[in-house]
VMD Tcl script that builds the backbone (N, CA, C; Angstrom):
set m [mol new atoms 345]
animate dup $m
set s [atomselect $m all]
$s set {name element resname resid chain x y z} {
  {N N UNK 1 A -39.465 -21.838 -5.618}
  {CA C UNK 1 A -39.121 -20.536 -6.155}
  {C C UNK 1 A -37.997 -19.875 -5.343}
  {N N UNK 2 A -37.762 -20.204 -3.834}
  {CA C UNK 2 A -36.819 -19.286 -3.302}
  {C C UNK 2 A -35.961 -20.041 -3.261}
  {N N UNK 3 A -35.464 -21.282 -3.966}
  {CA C UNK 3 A -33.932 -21.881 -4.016}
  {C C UNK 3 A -33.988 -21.343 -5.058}
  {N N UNK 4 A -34.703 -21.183 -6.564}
  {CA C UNK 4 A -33.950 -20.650 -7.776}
  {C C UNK 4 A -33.664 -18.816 -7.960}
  {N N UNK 5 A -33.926 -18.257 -6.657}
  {CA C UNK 5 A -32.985 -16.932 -6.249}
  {C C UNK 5 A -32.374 -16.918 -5.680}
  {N N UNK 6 A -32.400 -17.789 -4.809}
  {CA C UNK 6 A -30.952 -17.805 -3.631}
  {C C UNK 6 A -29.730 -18.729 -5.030}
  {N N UNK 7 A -30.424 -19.375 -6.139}
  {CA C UNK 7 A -29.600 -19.966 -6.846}
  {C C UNK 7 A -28.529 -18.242 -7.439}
  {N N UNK 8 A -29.604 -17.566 -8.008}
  {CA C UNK 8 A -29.079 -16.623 -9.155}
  {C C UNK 8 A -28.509 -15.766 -8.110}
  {N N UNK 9 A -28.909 -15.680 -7.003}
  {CA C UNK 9 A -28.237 -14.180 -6.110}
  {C C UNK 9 A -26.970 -14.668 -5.534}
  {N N UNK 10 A -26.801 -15.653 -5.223}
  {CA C UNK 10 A -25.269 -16.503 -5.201}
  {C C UNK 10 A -24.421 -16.713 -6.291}
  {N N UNK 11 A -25.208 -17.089 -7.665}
  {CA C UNK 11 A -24.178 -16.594 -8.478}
  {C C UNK 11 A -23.567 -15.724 -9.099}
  {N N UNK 12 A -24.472 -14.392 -8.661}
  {CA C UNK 12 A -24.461 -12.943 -8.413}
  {C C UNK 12 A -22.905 -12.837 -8.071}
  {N N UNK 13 A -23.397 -13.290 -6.736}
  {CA C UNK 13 A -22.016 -12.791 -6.121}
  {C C UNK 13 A -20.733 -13.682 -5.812}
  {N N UNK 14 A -20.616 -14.320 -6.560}
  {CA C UNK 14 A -19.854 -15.362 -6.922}
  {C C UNK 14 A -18.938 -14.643 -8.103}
  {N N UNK 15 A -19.624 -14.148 -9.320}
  {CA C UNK 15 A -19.000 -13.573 -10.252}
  {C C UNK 15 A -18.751 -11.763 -9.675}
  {N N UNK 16 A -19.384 -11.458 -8.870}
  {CA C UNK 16 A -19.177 -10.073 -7.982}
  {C C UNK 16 A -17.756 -10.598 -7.507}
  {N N UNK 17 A -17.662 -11.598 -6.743}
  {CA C UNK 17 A -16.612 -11.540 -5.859}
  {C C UNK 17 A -15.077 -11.847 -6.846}
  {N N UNK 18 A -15.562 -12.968 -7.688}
  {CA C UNK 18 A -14.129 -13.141 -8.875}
  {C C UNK 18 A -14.310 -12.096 -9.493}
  {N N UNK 19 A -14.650 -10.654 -10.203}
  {CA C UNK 19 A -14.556 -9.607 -10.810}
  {C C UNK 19 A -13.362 -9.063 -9.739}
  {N N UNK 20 A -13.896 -8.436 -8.258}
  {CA C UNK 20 A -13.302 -8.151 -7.393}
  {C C UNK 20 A -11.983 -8.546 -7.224}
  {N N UNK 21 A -11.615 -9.887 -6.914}
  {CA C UNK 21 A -10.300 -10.567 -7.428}
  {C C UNK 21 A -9.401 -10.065 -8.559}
  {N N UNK 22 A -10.070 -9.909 -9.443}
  {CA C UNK 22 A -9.064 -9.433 -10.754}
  {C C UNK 22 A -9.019 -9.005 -11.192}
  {N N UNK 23 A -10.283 -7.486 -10.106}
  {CA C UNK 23 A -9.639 -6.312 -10.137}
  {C C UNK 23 A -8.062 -6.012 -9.445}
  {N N UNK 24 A -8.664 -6.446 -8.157}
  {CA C UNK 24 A -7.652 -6.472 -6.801}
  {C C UNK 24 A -6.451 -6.687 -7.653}
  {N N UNK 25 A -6.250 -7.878 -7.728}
  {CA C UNK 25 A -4.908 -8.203 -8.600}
  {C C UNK 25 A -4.082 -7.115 -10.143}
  {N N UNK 26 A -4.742 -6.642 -10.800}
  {CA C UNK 26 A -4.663 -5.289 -11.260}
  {C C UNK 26 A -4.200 -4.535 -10.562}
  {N N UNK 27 A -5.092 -3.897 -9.748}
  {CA C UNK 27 A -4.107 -2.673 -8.394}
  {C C UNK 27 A -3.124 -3.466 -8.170}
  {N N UNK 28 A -2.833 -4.474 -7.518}
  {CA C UNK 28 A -1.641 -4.688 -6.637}
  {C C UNK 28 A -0.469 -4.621 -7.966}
  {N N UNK 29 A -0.756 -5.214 -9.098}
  {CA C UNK 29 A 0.291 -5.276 -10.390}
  {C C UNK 29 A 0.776 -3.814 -10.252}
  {N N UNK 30 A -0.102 -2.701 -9.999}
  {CA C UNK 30 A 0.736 -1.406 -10.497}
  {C C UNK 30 A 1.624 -1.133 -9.082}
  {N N UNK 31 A 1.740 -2.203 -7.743}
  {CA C UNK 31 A 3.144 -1.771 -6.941}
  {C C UNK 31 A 3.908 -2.739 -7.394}
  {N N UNK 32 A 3.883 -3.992 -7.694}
  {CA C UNK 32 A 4.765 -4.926 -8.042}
  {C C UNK 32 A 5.166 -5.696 -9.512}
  {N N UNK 33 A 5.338 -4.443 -10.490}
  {CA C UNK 33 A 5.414 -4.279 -11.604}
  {C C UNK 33 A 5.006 -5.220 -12.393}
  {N N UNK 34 A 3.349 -4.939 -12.515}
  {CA C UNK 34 A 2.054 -6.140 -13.082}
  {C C UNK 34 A 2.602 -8.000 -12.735}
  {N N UNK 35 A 3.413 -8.282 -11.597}
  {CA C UNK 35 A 3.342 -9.455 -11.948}
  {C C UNK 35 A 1.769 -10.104 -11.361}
  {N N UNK 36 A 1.030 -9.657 -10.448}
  {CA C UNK 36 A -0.043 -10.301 -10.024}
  {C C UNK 36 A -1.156 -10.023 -11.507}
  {N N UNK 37 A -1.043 -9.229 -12.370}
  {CA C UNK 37 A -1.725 -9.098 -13.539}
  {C C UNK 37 A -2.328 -10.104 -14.117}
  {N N UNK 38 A -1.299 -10.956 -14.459}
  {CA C UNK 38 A -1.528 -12.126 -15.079}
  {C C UNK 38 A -2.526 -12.814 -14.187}
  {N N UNK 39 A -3.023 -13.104 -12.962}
  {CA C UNK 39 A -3.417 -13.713 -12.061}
  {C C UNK 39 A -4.702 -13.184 -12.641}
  {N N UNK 40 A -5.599 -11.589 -12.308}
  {CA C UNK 40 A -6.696 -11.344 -12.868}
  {C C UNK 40 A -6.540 -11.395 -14.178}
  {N N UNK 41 A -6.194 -11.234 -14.798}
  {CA C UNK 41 A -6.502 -11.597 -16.732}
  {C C UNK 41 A -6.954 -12.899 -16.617}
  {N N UNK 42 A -6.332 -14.084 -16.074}
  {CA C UNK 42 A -6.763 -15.384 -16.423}
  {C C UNK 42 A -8.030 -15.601 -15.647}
  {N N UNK 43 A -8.613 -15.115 -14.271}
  {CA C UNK 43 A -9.471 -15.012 -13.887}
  {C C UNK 43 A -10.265 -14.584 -15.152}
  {N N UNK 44 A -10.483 -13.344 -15.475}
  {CA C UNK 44 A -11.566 -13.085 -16.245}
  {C C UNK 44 A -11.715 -13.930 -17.493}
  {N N UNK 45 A -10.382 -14.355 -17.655}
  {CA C UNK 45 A -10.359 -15.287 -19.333}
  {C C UNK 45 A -11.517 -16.961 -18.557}
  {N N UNK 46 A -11.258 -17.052 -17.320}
  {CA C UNK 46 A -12.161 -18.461 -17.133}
  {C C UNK 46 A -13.622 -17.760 -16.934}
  {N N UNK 47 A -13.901 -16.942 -16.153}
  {CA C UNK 47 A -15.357 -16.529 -15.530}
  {C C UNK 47 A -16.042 -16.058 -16.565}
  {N N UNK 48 A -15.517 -15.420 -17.592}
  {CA C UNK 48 A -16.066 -14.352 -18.883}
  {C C UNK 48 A -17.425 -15.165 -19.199}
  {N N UNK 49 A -17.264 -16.337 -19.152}
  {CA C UNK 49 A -18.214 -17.269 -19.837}
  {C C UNK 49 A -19.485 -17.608 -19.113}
  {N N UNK 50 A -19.476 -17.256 -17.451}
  {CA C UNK 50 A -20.031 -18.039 -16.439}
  {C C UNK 50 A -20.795 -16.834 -16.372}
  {N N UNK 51 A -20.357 -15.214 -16.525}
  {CA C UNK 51 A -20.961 -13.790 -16.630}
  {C C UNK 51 A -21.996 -13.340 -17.726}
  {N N UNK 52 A -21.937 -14.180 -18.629}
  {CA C UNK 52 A -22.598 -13.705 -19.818}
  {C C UNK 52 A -24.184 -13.663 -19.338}
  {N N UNK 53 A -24.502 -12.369 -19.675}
  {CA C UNK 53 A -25.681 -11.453 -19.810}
  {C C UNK 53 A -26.123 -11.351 -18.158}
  {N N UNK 54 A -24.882 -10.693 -17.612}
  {CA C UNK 54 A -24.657 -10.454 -16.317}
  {C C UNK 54 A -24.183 -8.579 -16.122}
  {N N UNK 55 A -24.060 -8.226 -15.335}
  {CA C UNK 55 A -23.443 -6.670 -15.357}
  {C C UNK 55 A -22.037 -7.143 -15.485}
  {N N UNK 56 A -21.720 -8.302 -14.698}
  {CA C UNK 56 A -20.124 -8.418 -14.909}
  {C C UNK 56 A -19.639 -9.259 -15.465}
  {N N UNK 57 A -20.034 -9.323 -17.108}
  {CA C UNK 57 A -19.697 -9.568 -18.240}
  {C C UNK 57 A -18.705 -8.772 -18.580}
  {N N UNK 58 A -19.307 -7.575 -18.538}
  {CA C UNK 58 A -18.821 -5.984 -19.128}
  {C C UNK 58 A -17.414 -5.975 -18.060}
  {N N UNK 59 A -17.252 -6.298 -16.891}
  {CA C UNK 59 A -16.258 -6.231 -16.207}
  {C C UNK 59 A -14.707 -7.441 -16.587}
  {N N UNK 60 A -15.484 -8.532 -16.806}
  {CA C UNK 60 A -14.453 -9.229 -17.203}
  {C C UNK 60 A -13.618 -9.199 -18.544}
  {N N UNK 61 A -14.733 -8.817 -19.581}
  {CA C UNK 61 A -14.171 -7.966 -20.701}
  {C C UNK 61 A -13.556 -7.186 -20.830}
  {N N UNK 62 A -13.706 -5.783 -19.530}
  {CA C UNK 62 A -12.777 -5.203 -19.688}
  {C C UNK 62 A -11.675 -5.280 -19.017}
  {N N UNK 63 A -11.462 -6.578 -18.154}
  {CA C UNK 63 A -10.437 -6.848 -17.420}
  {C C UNK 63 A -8.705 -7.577 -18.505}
  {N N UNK 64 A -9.907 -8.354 -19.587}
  {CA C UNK 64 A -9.540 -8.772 -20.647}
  {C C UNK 64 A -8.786 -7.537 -21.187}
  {N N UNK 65 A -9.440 -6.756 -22.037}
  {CA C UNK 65 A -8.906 -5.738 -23.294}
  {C C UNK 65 A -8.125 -5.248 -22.343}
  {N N UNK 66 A -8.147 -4.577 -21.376}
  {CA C UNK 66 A -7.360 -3.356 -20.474}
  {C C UNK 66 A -5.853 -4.513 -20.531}
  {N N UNK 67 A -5.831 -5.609 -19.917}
  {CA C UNK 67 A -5.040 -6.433 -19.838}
  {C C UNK 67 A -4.229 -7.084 -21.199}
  {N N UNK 68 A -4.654 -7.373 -22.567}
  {CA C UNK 68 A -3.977 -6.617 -23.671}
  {C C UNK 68 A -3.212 -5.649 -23.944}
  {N N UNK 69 A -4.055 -4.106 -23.731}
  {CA C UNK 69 A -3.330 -3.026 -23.777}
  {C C UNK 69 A -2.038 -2.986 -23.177}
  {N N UNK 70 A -2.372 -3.372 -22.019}
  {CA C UNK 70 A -1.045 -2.743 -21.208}
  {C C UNK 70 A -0.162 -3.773 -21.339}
  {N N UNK 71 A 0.012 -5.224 -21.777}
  {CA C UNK 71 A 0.764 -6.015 -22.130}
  {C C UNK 71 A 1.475 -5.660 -23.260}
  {N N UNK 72 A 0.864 -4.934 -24.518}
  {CA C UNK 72 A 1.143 -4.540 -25.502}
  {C C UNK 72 A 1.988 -3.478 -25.478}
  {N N UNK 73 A 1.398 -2.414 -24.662}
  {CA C UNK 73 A 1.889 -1.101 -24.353}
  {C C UNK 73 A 2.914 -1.304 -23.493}
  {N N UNK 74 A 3.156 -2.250 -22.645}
  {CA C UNK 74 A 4.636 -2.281 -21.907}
  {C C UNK 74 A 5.367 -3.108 -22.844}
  {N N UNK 75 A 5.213 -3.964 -23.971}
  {CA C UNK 75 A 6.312 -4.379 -24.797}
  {C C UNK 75 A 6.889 -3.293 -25.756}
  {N N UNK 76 A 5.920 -2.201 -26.177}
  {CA C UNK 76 A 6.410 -1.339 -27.026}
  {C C UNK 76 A 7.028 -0.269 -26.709}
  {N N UNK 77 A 6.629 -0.098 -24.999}
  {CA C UNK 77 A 7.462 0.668 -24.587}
  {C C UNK 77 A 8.877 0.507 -23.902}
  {N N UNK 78 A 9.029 -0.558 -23.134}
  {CA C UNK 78 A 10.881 -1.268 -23.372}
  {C C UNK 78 A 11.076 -1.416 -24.443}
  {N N UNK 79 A 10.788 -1.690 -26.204}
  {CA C UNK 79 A 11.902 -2.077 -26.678}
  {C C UNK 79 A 12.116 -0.609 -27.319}
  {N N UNK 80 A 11.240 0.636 -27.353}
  {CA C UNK 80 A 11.486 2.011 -27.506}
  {C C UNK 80 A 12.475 2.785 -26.620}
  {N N UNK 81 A 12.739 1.681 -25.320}
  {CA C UNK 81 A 13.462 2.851 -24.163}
  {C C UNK 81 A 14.729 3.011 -24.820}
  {N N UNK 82 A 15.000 2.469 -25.496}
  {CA C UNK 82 A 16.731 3.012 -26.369}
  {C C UNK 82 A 16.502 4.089 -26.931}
  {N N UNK 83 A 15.092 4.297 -27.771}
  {CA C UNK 83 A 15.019 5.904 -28.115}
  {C C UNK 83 A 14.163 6.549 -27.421}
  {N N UNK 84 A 14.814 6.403 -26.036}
  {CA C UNK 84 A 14.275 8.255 -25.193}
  {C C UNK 84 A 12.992 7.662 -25.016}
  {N N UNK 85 A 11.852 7.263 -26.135}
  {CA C UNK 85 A 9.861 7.706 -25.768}
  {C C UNK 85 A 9.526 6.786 -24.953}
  {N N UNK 86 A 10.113 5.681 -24.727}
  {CA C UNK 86 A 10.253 4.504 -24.400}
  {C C UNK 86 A 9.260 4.385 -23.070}
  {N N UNK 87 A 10.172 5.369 -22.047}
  {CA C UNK 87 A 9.482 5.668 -20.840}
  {C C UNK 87 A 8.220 6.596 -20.709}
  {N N UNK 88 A 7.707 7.392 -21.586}
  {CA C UNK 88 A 6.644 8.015 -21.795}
  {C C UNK 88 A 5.590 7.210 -22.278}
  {N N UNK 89 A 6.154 6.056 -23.072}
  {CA C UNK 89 A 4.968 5.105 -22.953}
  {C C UNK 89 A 4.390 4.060 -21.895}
  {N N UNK 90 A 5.503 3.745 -21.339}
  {CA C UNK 90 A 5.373 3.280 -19.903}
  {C C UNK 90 A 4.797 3.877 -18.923}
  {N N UNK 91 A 4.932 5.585 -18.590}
  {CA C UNK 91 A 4.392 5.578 -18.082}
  {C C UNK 91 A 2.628 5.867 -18.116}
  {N N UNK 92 A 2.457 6.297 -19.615}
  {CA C UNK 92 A 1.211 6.345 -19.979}
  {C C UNK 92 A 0.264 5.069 -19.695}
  {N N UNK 93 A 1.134 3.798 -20.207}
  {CA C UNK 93 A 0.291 2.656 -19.909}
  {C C UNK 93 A -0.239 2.735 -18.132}
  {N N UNK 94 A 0.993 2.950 -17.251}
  {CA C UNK 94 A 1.099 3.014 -16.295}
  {C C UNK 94 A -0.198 3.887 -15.508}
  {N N UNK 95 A -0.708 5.208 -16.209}
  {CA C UNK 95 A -1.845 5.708 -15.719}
  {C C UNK 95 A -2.896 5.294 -16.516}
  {N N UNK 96 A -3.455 4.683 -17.302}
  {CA C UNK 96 A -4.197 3.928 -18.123}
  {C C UNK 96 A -4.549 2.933 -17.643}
  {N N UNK 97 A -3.553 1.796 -16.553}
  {CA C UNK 97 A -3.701 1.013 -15.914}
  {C C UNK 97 A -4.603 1.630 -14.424}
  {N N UNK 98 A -4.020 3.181 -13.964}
  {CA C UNK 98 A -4.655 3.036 -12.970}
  {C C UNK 98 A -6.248 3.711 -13.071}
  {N N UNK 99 A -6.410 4.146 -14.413}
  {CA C UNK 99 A -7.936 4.912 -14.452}
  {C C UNK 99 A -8.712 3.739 -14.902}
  {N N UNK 100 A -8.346 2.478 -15.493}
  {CA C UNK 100 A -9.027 1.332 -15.610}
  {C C UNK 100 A -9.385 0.581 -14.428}
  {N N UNK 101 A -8.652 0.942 -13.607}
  {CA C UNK 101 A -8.297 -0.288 -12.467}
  {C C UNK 101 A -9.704 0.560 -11.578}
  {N N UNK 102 A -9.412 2.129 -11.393}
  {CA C UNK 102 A -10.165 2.707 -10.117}
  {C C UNK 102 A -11.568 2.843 -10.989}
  {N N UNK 103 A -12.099 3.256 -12.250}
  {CA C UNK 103 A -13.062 3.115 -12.767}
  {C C UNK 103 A -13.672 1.217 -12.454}
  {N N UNK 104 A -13.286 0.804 -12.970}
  {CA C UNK 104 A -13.745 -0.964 -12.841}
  {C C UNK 104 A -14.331 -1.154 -11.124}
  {N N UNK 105 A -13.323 -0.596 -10.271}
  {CA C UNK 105 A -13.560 -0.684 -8.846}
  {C C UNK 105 A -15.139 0.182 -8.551}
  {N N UNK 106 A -15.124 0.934 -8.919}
  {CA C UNK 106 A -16.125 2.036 -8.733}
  {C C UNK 106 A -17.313 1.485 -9.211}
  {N N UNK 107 A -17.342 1.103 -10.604}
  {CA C UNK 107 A -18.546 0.410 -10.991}
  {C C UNK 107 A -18.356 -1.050 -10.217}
  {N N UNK 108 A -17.862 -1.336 -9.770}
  {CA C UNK 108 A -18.144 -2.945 -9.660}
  {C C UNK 108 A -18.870 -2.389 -8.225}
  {N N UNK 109 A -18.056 -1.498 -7.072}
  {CA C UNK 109 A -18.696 -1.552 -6.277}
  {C C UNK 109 A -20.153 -0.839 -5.996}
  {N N UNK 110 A -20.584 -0.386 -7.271}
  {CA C UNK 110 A -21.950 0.456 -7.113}
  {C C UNK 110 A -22.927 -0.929 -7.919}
  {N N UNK 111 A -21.993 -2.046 -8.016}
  {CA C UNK 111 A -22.653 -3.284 -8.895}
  {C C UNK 111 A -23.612 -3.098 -10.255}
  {N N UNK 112 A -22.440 -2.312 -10.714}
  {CA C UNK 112 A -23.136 -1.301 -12.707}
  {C C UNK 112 A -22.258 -2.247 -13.290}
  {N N UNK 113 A -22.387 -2.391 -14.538}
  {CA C UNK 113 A -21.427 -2.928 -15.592}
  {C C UNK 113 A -20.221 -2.061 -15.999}
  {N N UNK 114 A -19.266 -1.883 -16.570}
  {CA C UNK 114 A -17.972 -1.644 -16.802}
  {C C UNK 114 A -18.517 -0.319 -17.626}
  {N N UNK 115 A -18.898 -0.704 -18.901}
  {CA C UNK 115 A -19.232 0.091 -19.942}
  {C C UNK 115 A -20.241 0.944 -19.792}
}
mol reanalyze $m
mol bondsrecalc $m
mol representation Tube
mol addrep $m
């Protein structure tokens, strides 16, 4: 019985610690204009599966969608910067990125789910 909790409490924090990762990588994208982004998105695109009916399911999911958005939202906002709104959407994504990023951190580190 106490290898099959030391099994689940290791893989606890196994998917604790890759959530953490790609969060981390998120923050660092908003100083070095999202290129480490891509790094956590694909994290959560492999682990998503290894989390299921975990608290950080909900985290990699939303590491996922958030990571959409703002892919989306920074293409629509360069090819708008010719008309003026361009940068208002940028920078919206830009704080969207960071209330996702410090929310996700917050729950991950109180070890709650995303949602």
């Amino acid at each position: 019985m106490a290898y099959r909790e030391y099994d689940i409490t290791s893989r606890s924090e196994s998917l604790r610690n890759a959530a953490l990762v790609a969060w981390i990588c998120y923050a660092v994208g908003l100083l070095t204009a999202w290129v480490t982004g891509p790094v956590g998105f694909i994290i959560a695109l492999v682990k998503r599966a290894d989390a299921i009916n975990t608290a950080y399911e909900s985290h990699f999911s939303a590491i996922i969608r958030s990571g959409l958005i703002i892919f989306i939202g920074n293409v629509i906002g360069w090819l708008l910067v010719w008309l003026g709104i361009g940068f208002l959407i940028l920078a919206a994504v830009w704080v969207y990125n960071i209330f996702v990023v410090v929310k996700g951190l917050l729950r991950l580190s109180e070890r709650r789910p995303y949602g």
